[in-house]
C-alpha positions as MATLAB code, in Angstrom:
seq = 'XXXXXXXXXXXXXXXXXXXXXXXXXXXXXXXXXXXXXXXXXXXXXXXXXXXXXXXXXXXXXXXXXXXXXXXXXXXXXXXXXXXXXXXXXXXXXXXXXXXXXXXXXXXXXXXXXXXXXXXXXXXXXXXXXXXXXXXXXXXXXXXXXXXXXXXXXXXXXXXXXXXXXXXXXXXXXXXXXXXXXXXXXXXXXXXXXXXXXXX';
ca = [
      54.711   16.995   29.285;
      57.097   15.722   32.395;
      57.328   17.889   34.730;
      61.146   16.190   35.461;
      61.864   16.123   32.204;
      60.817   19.659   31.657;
      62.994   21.389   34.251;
      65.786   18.631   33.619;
      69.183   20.876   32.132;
      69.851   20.266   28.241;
      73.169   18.254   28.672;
      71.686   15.765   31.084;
      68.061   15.098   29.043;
      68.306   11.468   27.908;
      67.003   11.866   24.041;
      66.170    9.637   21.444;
      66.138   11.165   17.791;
      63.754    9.085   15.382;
      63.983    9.169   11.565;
      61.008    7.152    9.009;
      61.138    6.838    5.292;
      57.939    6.105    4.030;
      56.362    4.353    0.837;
      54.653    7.878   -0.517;
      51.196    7.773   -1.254;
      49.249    9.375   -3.883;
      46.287   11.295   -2.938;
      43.410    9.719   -0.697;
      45.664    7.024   -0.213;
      46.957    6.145    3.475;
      51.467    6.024    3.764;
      53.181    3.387    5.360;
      56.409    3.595    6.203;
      59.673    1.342    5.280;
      62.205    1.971    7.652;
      63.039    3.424   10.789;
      66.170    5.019   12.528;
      66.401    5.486   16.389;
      69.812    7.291   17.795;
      69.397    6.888   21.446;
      71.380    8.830   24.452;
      71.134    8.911   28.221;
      72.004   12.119   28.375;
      72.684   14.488   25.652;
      76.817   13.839   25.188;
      76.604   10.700   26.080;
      77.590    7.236   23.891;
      74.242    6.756   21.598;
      72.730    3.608   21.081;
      71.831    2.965   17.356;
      69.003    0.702   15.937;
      67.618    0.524   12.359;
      65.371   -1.749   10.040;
      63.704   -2.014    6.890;
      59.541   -2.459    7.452;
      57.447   -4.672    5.550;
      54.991   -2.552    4.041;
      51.308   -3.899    2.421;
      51.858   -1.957   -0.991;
      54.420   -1.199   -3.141;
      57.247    1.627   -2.607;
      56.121    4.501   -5.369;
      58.677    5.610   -7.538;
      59.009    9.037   -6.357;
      59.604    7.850   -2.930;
      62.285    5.224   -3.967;
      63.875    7.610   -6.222;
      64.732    9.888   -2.703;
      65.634    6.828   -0.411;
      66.556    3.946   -2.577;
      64.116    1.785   -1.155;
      62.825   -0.793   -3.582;
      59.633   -2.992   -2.823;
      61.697   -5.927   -3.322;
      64.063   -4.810   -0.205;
      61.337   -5.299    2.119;
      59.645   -8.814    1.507;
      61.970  -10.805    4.197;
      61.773   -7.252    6.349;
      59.681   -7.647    9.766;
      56.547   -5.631    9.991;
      56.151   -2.694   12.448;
      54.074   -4.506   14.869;
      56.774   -6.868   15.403;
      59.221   -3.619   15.861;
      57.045   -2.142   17.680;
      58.457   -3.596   21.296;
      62.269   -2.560   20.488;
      60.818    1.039   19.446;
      58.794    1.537   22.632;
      61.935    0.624   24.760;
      64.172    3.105   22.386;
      61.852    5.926   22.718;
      60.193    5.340   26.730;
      61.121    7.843   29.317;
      63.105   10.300   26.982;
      62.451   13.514   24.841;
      61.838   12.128   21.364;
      63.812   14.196   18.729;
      62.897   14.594   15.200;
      63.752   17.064   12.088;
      59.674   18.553   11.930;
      58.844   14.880   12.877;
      55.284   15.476   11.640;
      55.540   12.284   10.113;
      56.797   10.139   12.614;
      54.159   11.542   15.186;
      51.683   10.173   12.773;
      53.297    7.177   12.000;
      53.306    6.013   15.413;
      49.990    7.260   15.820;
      49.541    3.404   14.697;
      49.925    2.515   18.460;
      47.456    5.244   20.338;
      48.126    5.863   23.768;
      52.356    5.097   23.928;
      52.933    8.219   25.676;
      56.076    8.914   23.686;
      57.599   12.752   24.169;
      57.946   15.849   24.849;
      58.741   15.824   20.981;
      61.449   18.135   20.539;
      61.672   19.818   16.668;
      65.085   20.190   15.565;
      64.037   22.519   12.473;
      62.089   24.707   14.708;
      65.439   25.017   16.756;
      67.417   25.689   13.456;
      65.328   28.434   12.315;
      65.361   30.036   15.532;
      69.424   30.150   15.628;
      69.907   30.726   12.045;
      67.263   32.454   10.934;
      69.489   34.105    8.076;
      69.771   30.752    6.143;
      67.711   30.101    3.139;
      67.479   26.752    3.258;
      66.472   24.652    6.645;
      66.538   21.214    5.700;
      68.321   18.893    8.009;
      71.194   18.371    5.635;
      71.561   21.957    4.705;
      71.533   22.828    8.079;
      74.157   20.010    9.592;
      76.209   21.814    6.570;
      76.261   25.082    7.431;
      77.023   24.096   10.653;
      79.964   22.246    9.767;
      78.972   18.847   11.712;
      78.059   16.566    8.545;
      81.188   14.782    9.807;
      79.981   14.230   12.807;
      76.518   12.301   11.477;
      79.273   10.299    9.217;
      81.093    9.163   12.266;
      77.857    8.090   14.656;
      76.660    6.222   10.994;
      79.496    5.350    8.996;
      78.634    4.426    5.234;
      75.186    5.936    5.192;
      73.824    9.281    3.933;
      70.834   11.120    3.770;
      67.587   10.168    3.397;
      68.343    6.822    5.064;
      66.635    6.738    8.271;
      69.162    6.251   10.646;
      71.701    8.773    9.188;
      68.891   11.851    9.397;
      68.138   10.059   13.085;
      71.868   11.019   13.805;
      71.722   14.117   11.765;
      68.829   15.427   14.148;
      71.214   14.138   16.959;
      74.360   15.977   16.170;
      72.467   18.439   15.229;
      70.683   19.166   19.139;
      74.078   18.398   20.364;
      76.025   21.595   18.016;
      73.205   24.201   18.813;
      73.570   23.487   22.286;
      76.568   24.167   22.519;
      76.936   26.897   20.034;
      74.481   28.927   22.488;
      75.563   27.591   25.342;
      72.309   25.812   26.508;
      73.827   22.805   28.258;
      72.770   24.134   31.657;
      69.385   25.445   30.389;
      66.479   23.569   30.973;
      64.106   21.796   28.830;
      61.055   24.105   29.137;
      63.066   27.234   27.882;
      62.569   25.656   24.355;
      58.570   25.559   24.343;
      58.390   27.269   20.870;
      60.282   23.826   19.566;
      58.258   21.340   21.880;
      54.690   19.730   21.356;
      53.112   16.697   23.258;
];
């Protein structure tokens, strides 16, 4: 991990919070995903940049997964794929910490271009069970909930909701942005959240 970005102070970390919805896959087969959401910010307050497309994928969206994200097959025929994304993404997510609700599946995802150098990942559900470790129910929109910022997420993305990429990339935002200053991290630095950071 940077060393600059390590010891940089929470307010002042430029972050960029990613969001995918896949295709699903059933077992032995390999997921693809169908659209992205990057929330971009200089620094941690600051104005975000947002940036979100639909992904041509080589199979057909399953029915379970376009039952939770009302993405239909159909919806991504004109889409571009994500190699032609993939210089826009680079440029969102270069030379920041790269923010994601357990973004398991967006590490893999862009595991599809080895060697980008993306991170320190920071894991916004690690962070939420650590400062409310009394709720039952951790899930990014349970959590934005409870911590009264839904509002928020609907003002960065008006007219979306979740389980549309970009609106869980914002909800991941807004939700960084409340816990630091609920605990009044602004001036701590990066590396004091290890337990919530991987490579």
């Amino acid at each position: 991990m940077g060393t600059q970005l390590m010891d940089t102070p929470l307010a002042q970390l430029p972050v960029a919070a990613i969001d995918f919805e896949s295709a699903g896959a059933a077992p032995g087969e390999t997921d693809c995903p169908v659209q992205i959401g990057i929330v971009r910010a200089e620094s941690l307050f600051a104005e975000a940049e947002c940036f979100t497309s639909y992904i041509h994928c080589a199979r057909p969206v399953r029915w379970s997964a376009a039952k939770v994200h009302g993405i239909t097959t159909d919806m991504l025929h004109d889409a571009p794929t994500f190699t032609e994304l993939w210089p826009r993404i680079r440029q969102l997510l270069s030379g920041c910490v790269v923010v994601g609700h357990n973004p398991a599946t967006e590490i893999r995802f862009l595991s599809t271009f080895p060697g980008h150098g993306f991170g320190p990942w920071l894991d916004t559900l690690a962070l939420a069970r650590k400062a409310l470790p009394t709720l039952k129910d951790h899930s990014l929109g349970k959590v934005c909930a409870a911590m009264s910022i839904t509002p928020q997420v609907d003002a960065l993305v008006p007219g979306k909701c979740w389980h549309d990429a970009l609106y869980d990339a914002a909800g991941s935002l807004e939700l960084l942005r409340a816990l630091t200053r609920g605990l009044q991290m602004e001036s701590a630095p990066l590396r004091g959240l290890t337990f919530a950071l991987s490579d």
